[in-house]
C-alpha positions as CSV (number, residue, x, y, z in Angstrom):
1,X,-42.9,-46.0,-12.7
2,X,-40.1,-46.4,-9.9
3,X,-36.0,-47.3,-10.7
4,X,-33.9,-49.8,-8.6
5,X,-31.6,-47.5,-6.7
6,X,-29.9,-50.3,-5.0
7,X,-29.8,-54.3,-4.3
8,X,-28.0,-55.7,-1.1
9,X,-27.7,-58.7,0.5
10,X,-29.8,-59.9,3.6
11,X,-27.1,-60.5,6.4
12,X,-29.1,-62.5,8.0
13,X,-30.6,-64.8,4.9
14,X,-28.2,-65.4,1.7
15,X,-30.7,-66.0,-0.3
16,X,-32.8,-63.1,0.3
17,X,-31.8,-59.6,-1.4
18,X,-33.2,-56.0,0.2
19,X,-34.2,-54.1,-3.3
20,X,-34.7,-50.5,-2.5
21,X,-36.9,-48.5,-5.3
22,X,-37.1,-45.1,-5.9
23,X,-40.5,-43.3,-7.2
24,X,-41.4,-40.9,-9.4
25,X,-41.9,-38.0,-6.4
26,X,-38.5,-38.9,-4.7
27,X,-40.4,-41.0,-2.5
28,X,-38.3,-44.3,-1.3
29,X,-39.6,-48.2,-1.0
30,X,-37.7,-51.2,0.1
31,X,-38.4,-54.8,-0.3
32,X,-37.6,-58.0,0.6
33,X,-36.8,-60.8,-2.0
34,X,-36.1,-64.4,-2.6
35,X,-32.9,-64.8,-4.7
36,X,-35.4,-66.7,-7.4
37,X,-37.6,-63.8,-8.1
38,X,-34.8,-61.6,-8.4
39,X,-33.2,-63.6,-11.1
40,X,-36.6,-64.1,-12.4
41,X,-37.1,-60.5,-12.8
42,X,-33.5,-59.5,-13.8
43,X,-33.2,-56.8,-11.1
44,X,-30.1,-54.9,-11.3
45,X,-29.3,-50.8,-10.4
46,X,-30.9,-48.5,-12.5
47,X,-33.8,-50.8,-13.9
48,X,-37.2,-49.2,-13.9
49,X,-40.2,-51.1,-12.9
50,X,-43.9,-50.3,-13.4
51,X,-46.4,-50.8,-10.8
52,X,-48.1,-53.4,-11.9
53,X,-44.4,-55.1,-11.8
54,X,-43.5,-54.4,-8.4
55,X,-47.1,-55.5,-7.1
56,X,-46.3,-58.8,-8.6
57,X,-42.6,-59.2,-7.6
58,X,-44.5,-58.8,-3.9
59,X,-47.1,-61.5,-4.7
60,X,-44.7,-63.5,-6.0
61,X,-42.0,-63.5,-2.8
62,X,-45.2,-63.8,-0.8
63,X,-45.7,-67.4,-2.4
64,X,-42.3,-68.2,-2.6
65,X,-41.7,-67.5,0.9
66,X,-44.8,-69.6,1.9
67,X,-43.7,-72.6,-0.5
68,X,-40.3,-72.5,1.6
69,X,-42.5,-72.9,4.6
70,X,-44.6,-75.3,3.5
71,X,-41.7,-77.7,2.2
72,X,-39.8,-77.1,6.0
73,X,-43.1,-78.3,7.6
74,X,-43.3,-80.9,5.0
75,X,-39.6,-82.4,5.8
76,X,-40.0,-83.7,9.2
77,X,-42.7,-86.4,8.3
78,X,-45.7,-86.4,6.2
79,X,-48.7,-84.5,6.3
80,X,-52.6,-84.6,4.6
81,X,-53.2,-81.3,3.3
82,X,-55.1,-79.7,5.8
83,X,-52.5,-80.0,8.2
84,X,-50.4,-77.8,5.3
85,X,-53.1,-75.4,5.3
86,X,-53.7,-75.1,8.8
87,X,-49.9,-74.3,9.4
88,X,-49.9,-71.4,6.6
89,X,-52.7,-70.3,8.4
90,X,-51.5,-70.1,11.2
91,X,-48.3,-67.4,10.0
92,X,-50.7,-65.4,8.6
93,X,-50.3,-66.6,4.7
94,X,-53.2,-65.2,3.1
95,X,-56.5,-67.7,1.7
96,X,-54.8,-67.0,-1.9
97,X,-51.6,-67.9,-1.9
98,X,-52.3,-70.6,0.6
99,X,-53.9,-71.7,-2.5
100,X,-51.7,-71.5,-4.9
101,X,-49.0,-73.3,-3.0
102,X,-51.3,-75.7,-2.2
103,X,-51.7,-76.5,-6.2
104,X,-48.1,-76.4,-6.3
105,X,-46.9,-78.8,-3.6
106,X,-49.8,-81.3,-4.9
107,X,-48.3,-80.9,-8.6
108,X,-44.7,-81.8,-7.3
109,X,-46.4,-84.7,-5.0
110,X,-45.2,-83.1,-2.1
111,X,-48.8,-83.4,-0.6
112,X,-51.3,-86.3,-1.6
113,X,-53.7,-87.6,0.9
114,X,-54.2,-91.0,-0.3
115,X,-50.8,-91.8,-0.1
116,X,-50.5,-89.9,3.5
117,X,-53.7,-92.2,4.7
118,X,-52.2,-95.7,3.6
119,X,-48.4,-94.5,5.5
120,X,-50.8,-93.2,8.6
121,X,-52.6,-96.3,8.7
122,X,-49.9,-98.4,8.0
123,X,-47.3,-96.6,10.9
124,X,-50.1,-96.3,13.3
125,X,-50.7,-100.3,13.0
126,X,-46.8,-100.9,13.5
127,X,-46.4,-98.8,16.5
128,X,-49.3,-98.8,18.4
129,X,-52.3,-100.8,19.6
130,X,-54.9,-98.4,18.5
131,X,-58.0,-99.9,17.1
132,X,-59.3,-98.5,13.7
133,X,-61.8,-96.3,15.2
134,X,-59.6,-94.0,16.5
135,X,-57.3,-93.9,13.8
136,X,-60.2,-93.3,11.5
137,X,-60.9,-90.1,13.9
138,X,-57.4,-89.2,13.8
139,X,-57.5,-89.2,10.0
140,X,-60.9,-87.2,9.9
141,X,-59.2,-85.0,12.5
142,X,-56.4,-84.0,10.2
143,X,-58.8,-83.5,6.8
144,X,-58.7,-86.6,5.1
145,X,-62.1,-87.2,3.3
146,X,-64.1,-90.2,4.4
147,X,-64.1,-92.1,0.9
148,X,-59.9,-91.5,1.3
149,X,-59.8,-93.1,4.7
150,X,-61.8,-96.1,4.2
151,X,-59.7,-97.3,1.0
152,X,-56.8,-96.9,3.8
153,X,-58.6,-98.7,6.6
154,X,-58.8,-101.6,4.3
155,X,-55.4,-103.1,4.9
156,X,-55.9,-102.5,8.7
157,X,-57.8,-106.6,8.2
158,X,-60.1,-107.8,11.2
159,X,-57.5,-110.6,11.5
160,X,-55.1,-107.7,12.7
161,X,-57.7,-105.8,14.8
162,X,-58.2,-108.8,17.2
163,X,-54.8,-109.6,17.5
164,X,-53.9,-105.7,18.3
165,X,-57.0,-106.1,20.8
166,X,-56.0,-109.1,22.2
167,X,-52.1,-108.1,22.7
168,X,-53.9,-105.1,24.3
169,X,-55.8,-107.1,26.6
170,X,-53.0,-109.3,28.0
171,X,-50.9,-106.0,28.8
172,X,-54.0,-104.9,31.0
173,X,-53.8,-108.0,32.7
174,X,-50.7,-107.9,33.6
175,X,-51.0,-104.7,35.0
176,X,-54.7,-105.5,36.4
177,X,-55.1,-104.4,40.4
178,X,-58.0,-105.7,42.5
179,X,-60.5,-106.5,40.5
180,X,-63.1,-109.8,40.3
181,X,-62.9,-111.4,37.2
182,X,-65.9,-110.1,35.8
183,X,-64.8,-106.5,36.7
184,X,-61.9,-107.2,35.2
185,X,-63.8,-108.4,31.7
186,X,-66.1,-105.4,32.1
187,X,-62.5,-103.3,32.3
188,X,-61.2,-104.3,30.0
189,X,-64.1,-104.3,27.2
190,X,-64.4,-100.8,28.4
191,X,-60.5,-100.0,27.1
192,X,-61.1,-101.8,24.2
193,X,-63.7,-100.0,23.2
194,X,-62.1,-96.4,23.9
195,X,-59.5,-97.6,22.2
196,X,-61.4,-97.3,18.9
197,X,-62.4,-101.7,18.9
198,X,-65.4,-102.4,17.5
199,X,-67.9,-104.6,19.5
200,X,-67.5,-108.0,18.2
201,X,-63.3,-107.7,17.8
202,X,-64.1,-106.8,22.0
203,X,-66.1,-109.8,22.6
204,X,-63.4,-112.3,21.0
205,X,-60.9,-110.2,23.1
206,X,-62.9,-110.7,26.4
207,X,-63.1,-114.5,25.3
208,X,-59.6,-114.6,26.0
209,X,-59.8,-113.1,30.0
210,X,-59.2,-116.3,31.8
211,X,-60.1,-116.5,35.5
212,X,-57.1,-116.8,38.0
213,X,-58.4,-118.1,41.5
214,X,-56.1,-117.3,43.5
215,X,-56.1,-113.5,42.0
216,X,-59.7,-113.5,42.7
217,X,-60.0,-114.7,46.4
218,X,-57.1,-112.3,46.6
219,X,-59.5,-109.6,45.0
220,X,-62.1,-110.7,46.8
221,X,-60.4,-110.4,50.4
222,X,-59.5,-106.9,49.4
223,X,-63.0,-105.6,48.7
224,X,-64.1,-107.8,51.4
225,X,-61.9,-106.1,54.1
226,X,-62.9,-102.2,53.1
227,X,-66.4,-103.6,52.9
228,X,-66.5,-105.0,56.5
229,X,-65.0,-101.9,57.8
230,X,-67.8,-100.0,56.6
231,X,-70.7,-102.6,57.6
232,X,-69.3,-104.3,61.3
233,X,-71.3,-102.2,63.0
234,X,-74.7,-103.6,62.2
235,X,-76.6,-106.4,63.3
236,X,-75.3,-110.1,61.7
237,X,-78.4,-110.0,59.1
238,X,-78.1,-106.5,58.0
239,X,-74.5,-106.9,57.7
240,X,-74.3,-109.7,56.2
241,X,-77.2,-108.2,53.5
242,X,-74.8,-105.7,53.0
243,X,-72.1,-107.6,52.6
244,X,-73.4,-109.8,49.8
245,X,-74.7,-106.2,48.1
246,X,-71.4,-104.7,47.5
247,X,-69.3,-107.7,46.6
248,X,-71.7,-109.0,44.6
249,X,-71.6,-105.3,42.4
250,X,-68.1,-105.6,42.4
251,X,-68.3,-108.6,40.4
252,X,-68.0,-111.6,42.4
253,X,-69.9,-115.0,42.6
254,X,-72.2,-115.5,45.5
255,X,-70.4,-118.8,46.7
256,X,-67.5,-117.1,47.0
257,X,-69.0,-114.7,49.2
258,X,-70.8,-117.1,51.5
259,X,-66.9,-118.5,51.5
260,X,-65.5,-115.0,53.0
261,X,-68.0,-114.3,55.0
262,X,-67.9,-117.7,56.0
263,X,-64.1,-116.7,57.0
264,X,-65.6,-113.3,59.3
265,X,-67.4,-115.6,61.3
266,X,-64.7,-117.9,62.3
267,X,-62.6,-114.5,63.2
């Protein structure tokens, strides 16, 4: 058995009382408490407490104190319940309470991954261009379970996915540099499909990479340029071998080519 020998406020948290107990031998305890379990528990001076008592009063602040936590983390934006978990975690919050609050917050709705997939989804086609790969990844990432994330992915339609992948392409394009248009296809398929795309939304988007002439002679003069710097000094046939070699890589048509080099000559 142990008495209360004192309760006083925490100056630095209202709501939390220091309780200071007194054993049997003389020997002197203080805890911290949440106003709640103090009211809970009726603590005033004088009253004695068993063990078994204080050793829950201590498991109960515990959860308390990680519920508080939990519901701070919770108020800035939503969050699957992994993410919950992994935040307790990571202040030390023991497997078992983690658990309990856990139950709790799911109970109140606080946490519910099916409604925190179709708000992901849903924000994540509104604000960005991402394509549903990623976002699936994103989802698995934070501890959504796969059967959870597909019912999710459902409203992101393929209708939407090759409009986000097209709206995607034509900001590339705008910002394209020196490239043929082929390279410039190749490019941008390549995006696309880091961008979490699946193949055949990239196809129809590539479908849509129209050919500018005047950006690809451009191109073309630039590549051209770097190339003969690195080839003049060979003979006519080997440079002009070469020539053809590492435009054509680069993406451009062979009559275009002749039509450069064509251009060298009269130089």
């Amino acid at each position: 058995m142990m008495w209360i020998e004192k309760i006083e406020v925490d100056r630095k948290n209202a709501e939390r009382f220091y309780v200071h107990f007194v054993k049997e031998d003389g020997d002197k305890h203080t805890i911290s408490v949440d106003q709640d379990i103090l009211i809970e528990y009726r603590m005033k001076k004088g009253m004695t407490v068993t063990r078994e008592q204080w050793a829950e009063m201590i498991k109960k602040d515990d959860e308390k104190q990680a519920y508080k936590m939990a519901l701070r983390f919770l108020a800035y934006r939503m969050r699957s319940k992994q993410e919950v978990v992994d935040y307790l975690k990571k202040r030390h919050i023991d497997a078992q309470t983690i658990e309990r609050v856990i139950g709790k917050l799911q109970h109140e709705q606080y946490i519910d991954d099916e409604q925190f997939a179709h708000a992901y989804v849903q924000t994540q086609m509104n604000t960005t261009l991402k394509g549903p790969y990623v976002i699936y990844k994103e989802l698995m990432d934070k501890g959504v379970s796969e059967d959870v994330i597909t019912k999710a992915m459902e409203r992101y339609t393929e209708d939407m996915q090759r409009d986000k992948a097209i709206k995607w392409m034509e900001k590339i394009n705008k910002q394209s540099k020196k490239r043929s248009y082929q390279e410039q296809k190749t490019y941008i398929a390549q995006l696309l499909h880091m961008k979490g795309f699946p193949s055949h939304i990239v196809e129809m988007a590539k479908q849509h990479v129209t050919a500018d002439d005047g950006k690809e002679w451009e191109a073309l003069i630039y590549y051209g340029e770097k190339a003969h710097r690195r080839y003049e000094t060979y003979d006519r046939y080997t440079y002009e071998q070469k020539m053809k070699q590492a435009l054509y890589r680069k993406g451009f048509s062979l009559s275009l080519i002749e039509k450069f080099l064509e251009k060298k000559k009269e130089e």
